[in-house]
C-alpha positions as CSV (number, residue, x, y, z in Angstrom):
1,X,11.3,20.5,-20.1
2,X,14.0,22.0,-18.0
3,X,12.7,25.7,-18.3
4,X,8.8,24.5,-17.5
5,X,10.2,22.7,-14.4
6,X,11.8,25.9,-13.8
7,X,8.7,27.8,-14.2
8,X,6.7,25.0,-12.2
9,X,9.6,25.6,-9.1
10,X,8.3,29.6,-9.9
11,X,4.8,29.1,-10.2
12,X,5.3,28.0,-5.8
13,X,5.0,31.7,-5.3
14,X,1.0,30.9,-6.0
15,X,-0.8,29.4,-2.6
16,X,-2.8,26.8,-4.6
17,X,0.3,25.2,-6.4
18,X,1.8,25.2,-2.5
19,X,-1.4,22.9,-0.9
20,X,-0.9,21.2,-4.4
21,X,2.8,20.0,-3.3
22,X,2.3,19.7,0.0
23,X,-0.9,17.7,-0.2
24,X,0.0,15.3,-3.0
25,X,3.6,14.3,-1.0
26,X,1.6,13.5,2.6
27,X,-0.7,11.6,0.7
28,X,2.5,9.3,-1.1
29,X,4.0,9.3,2.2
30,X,1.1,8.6,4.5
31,X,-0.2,5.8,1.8
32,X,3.1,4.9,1.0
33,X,3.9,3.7,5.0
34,X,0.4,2.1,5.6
35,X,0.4,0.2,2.3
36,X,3.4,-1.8,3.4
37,X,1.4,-3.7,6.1
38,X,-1.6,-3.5,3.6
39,X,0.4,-5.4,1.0
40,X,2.3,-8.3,3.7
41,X,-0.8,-8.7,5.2
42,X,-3.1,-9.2,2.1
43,X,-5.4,-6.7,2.4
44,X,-4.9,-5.0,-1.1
45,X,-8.7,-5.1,-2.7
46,X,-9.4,-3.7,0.8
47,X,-8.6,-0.4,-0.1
48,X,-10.8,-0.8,-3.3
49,X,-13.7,-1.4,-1.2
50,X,-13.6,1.2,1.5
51,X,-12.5,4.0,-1.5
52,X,-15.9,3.5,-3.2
53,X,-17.9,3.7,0.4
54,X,-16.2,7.2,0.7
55,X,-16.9,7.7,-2.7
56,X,-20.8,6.8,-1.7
57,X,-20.3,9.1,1.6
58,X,-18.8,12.3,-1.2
59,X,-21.9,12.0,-3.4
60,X,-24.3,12.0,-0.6
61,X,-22.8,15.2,0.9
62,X,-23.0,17.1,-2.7
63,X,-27.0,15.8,-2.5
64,X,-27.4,17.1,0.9
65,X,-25.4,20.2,0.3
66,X,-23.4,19.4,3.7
67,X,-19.7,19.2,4.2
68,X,-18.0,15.8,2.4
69,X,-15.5,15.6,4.9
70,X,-18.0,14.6,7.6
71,X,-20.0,12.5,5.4
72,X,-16.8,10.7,3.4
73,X,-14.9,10.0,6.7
74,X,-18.5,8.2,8.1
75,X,-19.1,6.1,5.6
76,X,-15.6,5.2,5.1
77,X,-15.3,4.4,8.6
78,X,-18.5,2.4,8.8
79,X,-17.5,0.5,5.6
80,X,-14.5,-0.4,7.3
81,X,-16.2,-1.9,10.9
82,X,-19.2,-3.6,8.7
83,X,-15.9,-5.5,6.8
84,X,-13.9,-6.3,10.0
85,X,-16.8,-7.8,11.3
86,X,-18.1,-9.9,8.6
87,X,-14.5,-11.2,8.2
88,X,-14.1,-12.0,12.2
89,X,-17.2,-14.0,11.6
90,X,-17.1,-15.1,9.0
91,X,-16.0,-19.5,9.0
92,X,-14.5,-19.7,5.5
93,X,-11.1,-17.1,6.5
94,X,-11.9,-15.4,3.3
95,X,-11.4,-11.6,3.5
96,X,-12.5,-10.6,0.1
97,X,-15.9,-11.3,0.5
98,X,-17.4,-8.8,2.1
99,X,-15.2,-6.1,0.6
100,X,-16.8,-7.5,-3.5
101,X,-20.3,-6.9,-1.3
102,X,-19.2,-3.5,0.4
103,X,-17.3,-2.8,-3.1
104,X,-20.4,-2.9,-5.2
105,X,-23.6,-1.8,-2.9
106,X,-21.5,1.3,-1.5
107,X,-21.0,2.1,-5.7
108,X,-24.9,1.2,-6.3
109,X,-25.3,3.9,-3.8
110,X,-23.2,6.7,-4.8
111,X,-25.1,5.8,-8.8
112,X,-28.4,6.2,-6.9
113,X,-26.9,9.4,-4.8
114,X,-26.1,11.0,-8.7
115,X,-29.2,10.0,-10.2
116,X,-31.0,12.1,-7.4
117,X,-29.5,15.4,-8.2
118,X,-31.1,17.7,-10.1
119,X,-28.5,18.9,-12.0
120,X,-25.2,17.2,-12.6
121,X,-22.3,18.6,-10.5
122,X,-18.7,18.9,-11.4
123,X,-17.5,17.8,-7.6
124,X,-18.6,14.3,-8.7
125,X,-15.6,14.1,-11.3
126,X,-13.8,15.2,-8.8
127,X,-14.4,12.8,-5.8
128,X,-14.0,10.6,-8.4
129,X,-10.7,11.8,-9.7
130,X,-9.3,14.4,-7.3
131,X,-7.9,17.9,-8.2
132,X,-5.0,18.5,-5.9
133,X,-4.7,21.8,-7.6
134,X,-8.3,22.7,-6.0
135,X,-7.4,21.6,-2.4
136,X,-8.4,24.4,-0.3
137,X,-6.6,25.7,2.9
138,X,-9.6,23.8,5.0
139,X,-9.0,20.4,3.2
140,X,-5.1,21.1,3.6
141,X,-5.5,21.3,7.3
142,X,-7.3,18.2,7.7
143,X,-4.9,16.2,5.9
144,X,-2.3,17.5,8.0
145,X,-3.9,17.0,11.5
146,X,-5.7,13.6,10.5
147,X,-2.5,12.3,8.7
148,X,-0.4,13.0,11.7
149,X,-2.9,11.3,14.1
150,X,-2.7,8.1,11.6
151,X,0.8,8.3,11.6
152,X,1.1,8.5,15.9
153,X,-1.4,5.4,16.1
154,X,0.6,3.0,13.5
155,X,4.3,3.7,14.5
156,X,2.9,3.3,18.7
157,X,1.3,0.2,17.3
158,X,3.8,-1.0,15.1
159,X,5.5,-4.2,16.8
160,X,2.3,-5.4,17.3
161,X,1.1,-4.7,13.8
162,X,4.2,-6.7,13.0
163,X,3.6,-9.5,15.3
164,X,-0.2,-9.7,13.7
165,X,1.0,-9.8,10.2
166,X,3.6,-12.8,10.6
167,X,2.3,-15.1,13.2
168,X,-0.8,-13.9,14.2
169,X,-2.2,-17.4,16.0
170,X,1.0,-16.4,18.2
171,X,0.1,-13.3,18.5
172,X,-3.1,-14.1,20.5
173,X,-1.1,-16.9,23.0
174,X,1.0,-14.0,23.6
175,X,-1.8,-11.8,24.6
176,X,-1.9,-9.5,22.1
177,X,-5.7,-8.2,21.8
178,X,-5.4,-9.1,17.6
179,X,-9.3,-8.6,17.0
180,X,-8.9,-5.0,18.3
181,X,-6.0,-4.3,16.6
182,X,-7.5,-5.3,13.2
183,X,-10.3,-3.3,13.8
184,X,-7.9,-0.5,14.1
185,X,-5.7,-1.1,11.0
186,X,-9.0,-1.2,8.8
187,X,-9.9,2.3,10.4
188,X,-6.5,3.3,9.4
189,X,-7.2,2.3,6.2
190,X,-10.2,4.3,6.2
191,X,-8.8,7.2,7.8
192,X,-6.1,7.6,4.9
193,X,-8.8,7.4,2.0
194,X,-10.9,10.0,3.7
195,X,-7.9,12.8,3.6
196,X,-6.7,11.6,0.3
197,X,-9.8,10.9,-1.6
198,X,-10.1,15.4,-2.1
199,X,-6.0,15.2,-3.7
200,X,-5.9,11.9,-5.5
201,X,-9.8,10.8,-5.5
202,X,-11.2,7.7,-4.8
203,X,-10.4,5.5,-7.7
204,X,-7.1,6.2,-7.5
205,X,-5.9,6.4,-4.0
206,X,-6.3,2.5,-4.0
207,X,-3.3,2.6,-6.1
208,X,-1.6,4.7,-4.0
209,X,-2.3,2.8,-0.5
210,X,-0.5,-0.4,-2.7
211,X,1.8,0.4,-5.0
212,X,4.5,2.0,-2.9
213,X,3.8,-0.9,-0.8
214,X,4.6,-3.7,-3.6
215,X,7.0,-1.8,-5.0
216,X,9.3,-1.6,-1.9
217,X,8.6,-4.8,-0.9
218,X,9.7,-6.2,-4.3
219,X,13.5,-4.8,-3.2
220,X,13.8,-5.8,0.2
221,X,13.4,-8.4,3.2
222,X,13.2,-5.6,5.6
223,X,10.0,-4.0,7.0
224,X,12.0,-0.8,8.3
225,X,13.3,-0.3,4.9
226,X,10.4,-1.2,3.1
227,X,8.5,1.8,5.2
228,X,11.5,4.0,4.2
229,X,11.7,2.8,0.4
230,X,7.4,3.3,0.1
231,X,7.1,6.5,1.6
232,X,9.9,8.0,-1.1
233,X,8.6,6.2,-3.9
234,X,5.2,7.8,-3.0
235,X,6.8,11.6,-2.0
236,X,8.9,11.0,-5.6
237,X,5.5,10.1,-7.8
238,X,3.6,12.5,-5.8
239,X,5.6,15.7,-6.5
240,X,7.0,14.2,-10.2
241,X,3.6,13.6,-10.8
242,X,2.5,17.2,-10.3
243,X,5.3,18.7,-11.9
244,X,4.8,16.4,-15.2
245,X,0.8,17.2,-15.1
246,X,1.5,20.9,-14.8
247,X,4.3,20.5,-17.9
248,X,1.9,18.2,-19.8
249,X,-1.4,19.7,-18.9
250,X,-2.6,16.5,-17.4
251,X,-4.7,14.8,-14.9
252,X,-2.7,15.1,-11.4
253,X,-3.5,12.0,-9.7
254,X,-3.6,10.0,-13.2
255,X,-0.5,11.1,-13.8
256,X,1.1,10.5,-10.0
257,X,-0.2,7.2,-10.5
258,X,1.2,6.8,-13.2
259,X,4.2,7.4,-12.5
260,X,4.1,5.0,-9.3
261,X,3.2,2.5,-11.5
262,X,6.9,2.8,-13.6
263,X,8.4,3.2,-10.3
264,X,6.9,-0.5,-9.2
265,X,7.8,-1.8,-12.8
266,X,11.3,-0.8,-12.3
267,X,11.5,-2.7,-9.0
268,X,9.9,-5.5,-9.8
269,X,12.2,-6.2,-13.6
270,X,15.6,-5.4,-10.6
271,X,14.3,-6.5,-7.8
272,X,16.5,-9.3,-6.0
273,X,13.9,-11.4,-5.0
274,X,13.8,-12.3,-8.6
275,X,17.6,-13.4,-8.3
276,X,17.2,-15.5,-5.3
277,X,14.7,-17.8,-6.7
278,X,16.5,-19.0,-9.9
279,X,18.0,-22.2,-10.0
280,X,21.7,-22.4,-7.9
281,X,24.5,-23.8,-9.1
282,X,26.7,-26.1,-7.6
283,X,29.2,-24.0,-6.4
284,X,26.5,-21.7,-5.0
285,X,25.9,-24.7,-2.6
286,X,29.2,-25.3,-1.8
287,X,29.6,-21.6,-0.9
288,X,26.6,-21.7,1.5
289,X,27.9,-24.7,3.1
290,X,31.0,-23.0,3.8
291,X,30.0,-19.8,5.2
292,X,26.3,-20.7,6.8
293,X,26.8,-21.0,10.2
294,X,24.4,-23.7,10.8
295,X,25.5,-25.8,8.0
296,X,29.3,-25.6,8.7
297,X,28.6,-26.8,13.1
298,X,26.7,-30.5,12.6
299,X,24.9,-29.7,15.6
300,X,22.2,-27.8,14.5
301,X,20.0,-28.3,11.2
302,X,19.8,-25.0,8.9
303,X,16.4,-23.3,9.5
304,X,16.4,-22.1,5.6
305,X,17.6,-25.6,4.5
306,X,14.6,-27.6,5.8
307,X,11.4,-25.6,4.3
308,X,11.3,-28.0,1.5
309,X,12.7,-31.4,1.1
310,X,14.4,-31.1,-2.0
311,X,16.3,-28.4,-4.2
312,X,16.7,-27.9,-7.6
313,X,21.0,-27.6,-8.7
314,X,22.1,-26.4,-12.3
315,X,25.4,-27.8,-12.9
316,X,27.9,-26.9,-15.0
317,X,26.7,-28.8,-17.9
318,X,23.8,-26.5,-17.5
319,X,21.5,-29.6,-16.7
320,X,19.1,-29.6,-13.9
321,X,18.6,-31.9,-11.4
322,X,17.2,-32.6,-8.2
323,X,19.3,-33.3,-5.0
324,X,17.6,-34.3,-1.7
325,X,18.9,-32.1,1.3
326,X,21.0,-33.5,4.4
327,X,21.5,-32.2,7.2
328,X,24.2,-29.7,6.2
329,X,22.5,-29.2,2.7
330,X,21.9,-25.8,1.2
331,X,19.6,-23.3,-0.2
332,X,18.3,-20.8,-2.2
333,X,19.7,-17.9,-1.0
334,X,16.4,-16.7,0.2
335,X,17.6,-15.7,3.7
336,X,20.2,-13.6,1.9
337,X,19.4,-9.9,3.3
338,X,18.5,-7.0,0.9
């Protein structure tokens, strides 16, 4: 294993196996930052749905004999707009709706779009499934250029973006134009699926845009370190990935995927979360009542203590019970930072 990594680190030399690298890291990175906000704000299936309008847009261009790009980033775009809309309008709150609709008409398309062709065409498999080892110098350049104008946008709109995401009924008192800047998340969204879908392809850059996502966010309270944690875990699958499918002879964006997949595993079995949601015991509560600071001054009720009106103890028996809190009553250690 050693001496084929070796030879993988050797093979660089060769300019494909360089946009190979390069390509597959920006697209962990890229997908690994936007999927953060995609996971805390819910939005996971609607990656799903706008990959399989790009796929739609992919199979149409190989018809046409035109460039995908042009064609992929349309219909991913559109896809995205059609979906904001509906949702804004649509009485019931419920966001999956039109992306099942948009999920499953964009797919009936890209069938019929196949079915047309005269002959069957091997670009199909690979919208489908990518090839980052067949990423040419043109595609390379657009991921670049597009991923760094995706990048400028989120991080100049990221407060806001925050502000959305945790209290967004607040967000509009406070004059924040929230329908606008929804609109412009989903055509993020889009915008990342259209430069990854040549590298990963569209099936599986879904899992790209929310694993590294979920996988950070299972370690931490923290949204700067959750954007830190996702883009490595997605630059560590992405290049481990490659090196593992050039050792192994495998799919490249299977095995990337794969390998994101262990990654979230492995976060979710250690995470801390996990920890601070098991039963306390009693001494845990007669440590927070020593050191909170809102417990220990009367004067002011705990803001973690009063989400729910009673707590579950363990004591040292080992036999639960419940315990109703007071004013200076405790928690479960879920403001505990990570």
């Amino acid at each position: 294993m050693l001496l084929e990594t070796l030879g993988f680190f050797e093979s660089l030399k060769y300019q494909y196996l360089q946009f190979a690298l390069l390509s597959t890291i920006l697209v962990g990175v890229i997908c690994g930052i936007i999927g953060v906000f995609v996971v805390l704000k819910g939005m996971s299936f609607l990656g799903a749905g706008i990959a399989h309008s790009c796929f739609a847009g992919g199979a149409l261009a190989i018809l046409l004999g035109t460039n995908p790009f042009i064609t992929i980033f349309l219909f991913g775009e559109s896809a995205a707009m059609i979906i904001g809309f509906v949702n804004d309008r649509d009485p019931s709150g419920k966001n999956d709706t039109a992306v099942g609709i948009m999920f499953s008409f964009t797919m009936a398309l890209a069938i019929l779009f196949i079915g047309l062709m005269e002959s069957y065409s091997t670009n199909v498999q690979s919208l489908l499934f990518g090839n980052a080892l067949t990423v040419p110098k043109e595609s390379m350049w657009q991921l670049i250029i597009l991923g760094g104008i995706i990048l400028v946008i989120f991080f100049a709109l990221k407060k806001e973006f925050f502000f959305i995401i945790f209290d967004e009924e607040m967000a509009k008192v406070s004059g924040i134009p929230v329908r606008l800047l929804n609109y412009i998340f989903i055509g993020i969204i889009a915008g990342i699926v259209t430069v990854s879908i040549q590298a990963i392809g569209a099936i599986l850059v879904f899992a790209m845009i929310v694993t590294p996502g979920a996988a950070a966010h299972a370690l931490t309270y923290n949204v700067n370190k959750m954007l830190g944690l996702a883009s490595l875990f997605g630059a560590i699958s992405s290049s481990l990935g490659l090196i593992l499918s050039f050792y192994f002879d495998l799919p490249t964006g299977s095995t990337i995927v794969m390998v994101i997949t262990f990654i979230y595993i492995l976060c979710f079995t250690f995470s801390p979360k996990r920890k601070a949601y098991q039963p306390i015991t009693q001494q845990d509560q007669l440590d927070h009542q020593k050191y909170c600071k809102f417990c220990v001054d009367d004067e002011f009720r705990c803001p973690y203590c009063e989400d729910e009106s009673e707590i579950l103890i363990v004591d040292s028996s080992g036999k639960s019970h419940t315990h109703s809190k007071s004013l200076n009553s405790s928690h479960n250690h879920s403001h505990q930072k990570f």
